[in-house]
C-alpha positions as CSV (number, residue, x, y, z in Angstrom):
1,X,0.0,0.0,0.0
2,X,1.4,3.6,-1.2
3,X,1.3,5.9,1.8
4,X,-0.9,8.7,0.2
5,X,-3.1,5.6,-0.9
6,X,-6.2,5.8,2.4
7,X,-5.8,3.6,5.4
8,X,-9.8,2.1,5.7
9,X,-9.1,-1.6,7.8
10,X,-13.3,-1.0,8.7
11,X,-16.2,1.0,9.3
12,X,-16.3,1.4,13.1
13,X,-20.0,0.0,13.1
14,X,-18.8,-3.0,11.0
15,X,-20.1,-5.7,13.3
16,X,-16.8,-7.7,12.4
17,X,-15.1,-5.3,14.9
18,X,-15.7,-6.5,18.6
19,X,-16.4,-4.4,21.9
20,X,-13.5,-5.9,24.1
21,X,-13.9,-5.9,27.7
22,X,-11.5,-3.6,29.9
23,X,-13.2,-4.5,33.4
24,X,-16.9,-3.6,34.8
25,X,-18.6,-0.9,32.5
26,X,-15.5,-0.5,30.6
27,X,-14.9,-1.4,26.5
28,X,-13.3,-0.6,23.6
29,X,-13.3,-1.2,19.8
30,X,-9.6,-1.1,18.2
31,X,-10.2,0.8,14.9
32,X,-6.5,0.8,13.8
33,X,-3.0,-0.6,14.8
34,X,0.7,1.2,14.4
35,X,2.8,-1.5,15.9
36,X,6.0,-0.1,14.5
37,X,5.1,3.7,15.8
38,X,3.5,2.1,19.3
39,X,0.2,3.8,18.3
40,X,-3.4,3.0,18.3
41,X,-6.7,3.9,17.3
42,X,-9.9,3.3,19.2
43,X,-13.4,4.1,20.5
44,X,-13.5,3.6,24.4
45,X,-17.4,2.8,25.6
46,X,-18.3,3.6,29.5
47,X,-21.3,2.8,31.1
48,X,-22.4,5.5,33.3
49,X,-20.7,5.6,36.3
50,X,-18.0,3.2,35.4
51,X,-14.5,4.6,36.2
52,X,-11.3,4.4,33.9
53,X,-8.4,3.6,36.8
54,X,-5.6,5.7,37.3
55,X,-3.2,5.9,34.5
56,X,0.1,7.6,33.2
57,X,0.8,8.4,29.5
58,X,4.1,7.4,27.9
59,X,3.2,8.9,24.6
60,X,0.4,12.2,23.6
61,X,-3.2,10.9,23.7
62,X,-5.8,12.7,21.4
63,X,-9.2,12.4,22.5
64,X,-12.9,13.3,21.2
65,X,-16.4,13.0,23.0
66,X,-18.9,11.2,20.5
67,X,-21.4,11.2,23.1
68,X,-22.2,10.7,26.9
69,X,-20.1,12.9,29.0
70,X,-16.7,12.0,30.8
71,X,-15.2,14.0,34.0
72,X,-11.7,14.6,34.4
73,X,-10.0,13.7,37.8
74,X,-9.4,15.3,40.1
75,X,-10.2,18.9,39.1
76,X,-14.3,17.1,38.1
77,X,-13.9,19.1,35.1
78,X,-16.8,17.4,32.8
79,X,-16.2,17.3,28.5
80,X,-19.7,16.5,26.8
81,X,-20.3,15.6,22.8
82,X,-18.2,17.3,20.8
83,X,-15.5,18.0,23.4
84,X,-11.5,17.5,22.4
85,X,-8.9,16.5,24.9
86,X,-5.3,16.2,24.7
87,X,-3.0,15.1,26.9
88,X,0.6,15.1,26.8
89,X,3.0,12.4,27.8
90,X,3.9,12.2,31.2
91,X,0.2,12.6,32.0
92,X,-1.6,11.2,35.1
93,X,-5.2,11.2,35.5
94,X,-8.3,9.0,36.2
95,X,-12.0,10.3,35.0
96,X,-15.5,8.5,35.0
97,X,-18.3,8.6,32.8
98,X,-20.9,11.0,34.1
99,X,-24.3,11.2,33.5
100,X,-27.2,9.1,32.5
101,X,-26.1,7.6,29.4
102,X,-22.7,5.7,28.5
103,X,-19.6,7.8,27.2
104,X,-18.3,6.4,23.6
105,X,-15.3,8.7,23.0
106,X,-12.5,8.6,20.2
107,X,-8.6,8.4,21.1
108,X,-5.7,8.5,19.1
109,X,-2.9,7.1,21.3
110,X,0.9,7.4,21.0
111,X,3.2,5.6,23.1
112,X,2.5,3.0,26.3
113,X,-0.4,3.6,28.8
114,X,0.6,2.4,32.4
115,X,-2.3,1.7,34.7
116,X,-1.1,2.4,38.3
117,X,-2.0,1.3,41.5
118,X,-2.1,4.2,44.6
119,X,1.1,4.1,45.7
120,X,2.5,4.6,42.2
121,X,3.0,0.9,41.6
122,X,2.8,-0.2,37.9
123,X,-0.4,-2.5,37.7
124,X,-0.5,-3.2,34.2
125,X,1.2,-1.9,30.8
126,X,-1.3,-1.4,27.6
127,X,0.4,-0.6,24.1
128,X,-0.2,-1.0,20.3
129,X,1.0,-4.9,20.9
130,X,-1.3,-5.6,23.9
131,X,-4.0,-4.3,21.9
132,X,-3.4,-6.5,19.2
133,X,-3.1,-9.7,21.1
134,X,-6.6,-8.5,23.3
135,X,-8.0,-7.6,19.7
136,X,-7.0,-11.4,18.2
137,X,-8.6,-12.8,21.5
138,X,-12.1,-11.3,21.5
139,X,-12.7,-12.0,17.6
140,X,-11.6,-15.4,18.5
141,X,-13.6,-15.9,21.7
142,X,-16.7,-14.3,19.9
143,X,-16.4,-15.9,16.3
144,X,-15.6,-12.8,14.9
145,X,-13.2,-12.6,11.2
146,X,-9.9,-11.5,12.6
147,X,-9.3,-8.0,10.4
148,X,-5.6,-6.6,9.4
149,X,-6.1,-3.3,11.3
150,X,-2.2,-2.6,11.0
151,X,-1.0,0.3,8.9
């Protein structure tokens, strides 16, 4: 593929493209995969009330409301449809989805995402391969036709 050629794996409503579970309230749909660059593409689906954990940014993380509404901790500072969000590396935050209806956001993501525990302790490690491998999983565990969604 030429690189000025578009880069369309699959319509993000393609049924073909599972909602992986994260934990309670919590999942995402991988739309695209740059393993080389360590980047990612994906919609992340909250429940209302359900709570991202704690988590440090290795890379910058682009991110756009579709719908619902998702507060920002610890300043509460609440982004609704339509609302942009970026965060640089280095960043630690948590937020929640607020509101009565889930929160189905867009995020470009560069670089690892390390979920810590409250002392600082590294829980877990997410990044372009992790998604993969979780992405290969669910379409396997739910009978889905694995799609190449690296570029």
């Amino acid at each position: 593929m030429l690189a000025t050629e578009p880069f369309i794996p699959a319509d993000s409503g393609n049924p073909q493209l599972p909602w992986i579970s994260m934990g309670p309230g919590i999942s995402k749909k991988l739309l695209a995969l740059f393993p080389e660059r360590g980047e990612w593409v994906t919609l992340l689906r909250l429940e209302p009330g359900a709570c991202v954990p704690l988590h440090r940014h290795q890379g910058e993380v682009h991110g756009y409301v579709l719908s619902g509404y998702r507060r920002l901790e610890p300043e509460g500072r609440l982004l609704g449809p339509g609302a942009y969000e970026y965060e640089p590396a280095g960043h630690v935050d948590t937020w929640t989805a607020g509101g009565d209806e889930p929160l189905v956001s867009l995020f470009f993501v560069r670089g690892a995402v390390e979920y810590l525990a409250s002392d600082g302790s590294l829980l877990r490690r997410e990044t372009a391969d992790t998604n993969a491998e979780e992405y290969r999983r669910a379409c396997a565990e739910q009978g889905f036709l694995q799609l190449d969604l690296r570029r």
